[in-house]
C-alpha positions as CSV (number, residue, x, y, z in Angstrom):
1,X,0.0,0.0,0.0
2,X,1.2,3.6,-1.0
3,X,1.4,6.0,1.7
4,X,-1.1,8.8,-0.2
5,X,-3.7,5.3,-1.0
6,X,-4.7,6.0,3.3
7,X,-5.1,9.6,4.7
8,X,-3.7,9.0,8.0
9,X,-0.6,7.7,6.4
10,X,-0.4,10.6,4.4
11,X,-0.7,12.6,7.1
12,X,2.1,10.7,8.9
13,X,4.4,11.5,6.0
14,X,3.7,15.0,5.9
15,X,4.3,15.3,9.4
16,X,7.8,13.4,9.3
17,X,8.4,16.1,6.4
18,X,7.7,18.9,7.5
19,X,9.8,17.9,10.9
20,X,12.8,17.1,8.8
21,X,12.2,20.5,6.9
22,X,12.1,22.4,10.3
23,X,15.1,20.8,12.1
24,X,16.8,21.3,8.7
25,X,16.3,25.1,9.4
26,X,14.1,25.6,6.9
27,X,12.1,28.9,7.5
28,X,8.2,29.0,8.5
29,X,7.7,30.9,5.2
30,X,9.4,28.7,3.4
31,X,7.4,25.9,4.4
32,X,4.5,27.7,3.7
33,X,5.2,28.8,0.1
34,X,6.3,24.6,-0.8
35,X,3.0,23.5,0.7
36,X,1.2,26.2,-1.7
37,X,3.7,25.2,-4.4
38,X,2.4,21.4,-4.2
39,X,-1.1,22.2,-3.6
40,X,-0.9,23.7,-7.0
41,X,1.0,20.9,-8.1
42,X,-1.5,18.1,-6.6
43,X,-4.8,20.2,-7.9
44,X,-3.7,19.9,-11.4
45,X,-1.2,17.5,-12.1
46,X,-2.4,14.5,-9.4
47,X,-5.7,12.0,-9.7
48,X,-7.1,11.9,-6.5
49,X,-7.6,8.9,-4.7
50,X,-9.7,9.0,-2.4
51,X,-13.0,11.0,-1.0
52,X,-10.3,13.5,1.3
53,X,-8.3,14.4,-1.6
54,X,-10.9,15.1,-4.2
55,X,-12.5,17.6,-1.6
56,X,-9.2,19.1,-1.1
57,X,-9.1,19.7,-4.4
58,X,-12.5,20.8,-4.9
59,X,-11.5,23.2,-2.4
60,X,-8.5,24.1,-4.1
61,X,-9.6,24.8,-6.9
62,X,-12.6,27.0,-6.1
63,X,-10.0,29.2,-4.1
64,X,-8.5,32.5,-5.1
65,X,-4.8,32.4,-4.5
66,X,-5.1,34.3,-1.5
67,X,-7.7,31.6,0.1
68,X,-5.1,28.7,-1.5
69,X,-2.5,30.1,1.0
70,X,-4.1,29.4,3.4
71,X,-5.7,26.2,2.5
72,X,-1.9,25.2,2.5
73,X,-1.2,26.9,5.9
74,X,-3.9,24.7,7.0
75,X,-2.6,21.8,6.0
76,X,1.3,22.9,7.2
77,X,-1.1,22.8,10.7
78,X,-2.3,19.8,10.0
79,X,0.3,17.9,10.3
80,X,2.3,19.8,12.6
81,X,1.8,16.9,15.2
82,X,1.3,13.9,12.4
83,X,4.1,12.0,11.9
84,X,6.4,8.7,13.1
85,X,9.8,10.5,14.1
């Protein structure tokens, strides 16, 4: 099984990334323009796969790019306290 084909897992990924990003150094901002940077990515270019990421991206994509920002700093919350490390 793929980590995105469950949406706890996924969230477990993201968490262990974005904890790898942050001990890295990598700035809150930073952070924050990547997860907007793939949300535009997933919306177009990704099939979702399940009921969670199709509303996501029905979400998405009925967003102005102000609202999209923060759809990603939502999900940068998220998974703030997801993870395995």
């Amino acid at each position: 099984m793929s980590v995105i084909d469950n949406f706890e897992s996924w969230k477990d990924f993201l968490g262990d990334r974005l904890h790898d990003a942050e001990n890295n150094g990598i700035s809150n901002q930073a952070i924050s323009e990547l997860a907007y940077d793939i949300g535009n990515y997933l919306s177009t270019e990704v099939q979702a796969k399940n009921d969670q990421e199709k509303m996501l991206r029905d979400l998405w994509n009925a967003a102005d790019e102000r609202e999209q920002h923060a759809i990603a700093n939502i999900m940068v919350k998220l998974v703030q306290n997801e993870g395995t490390k």
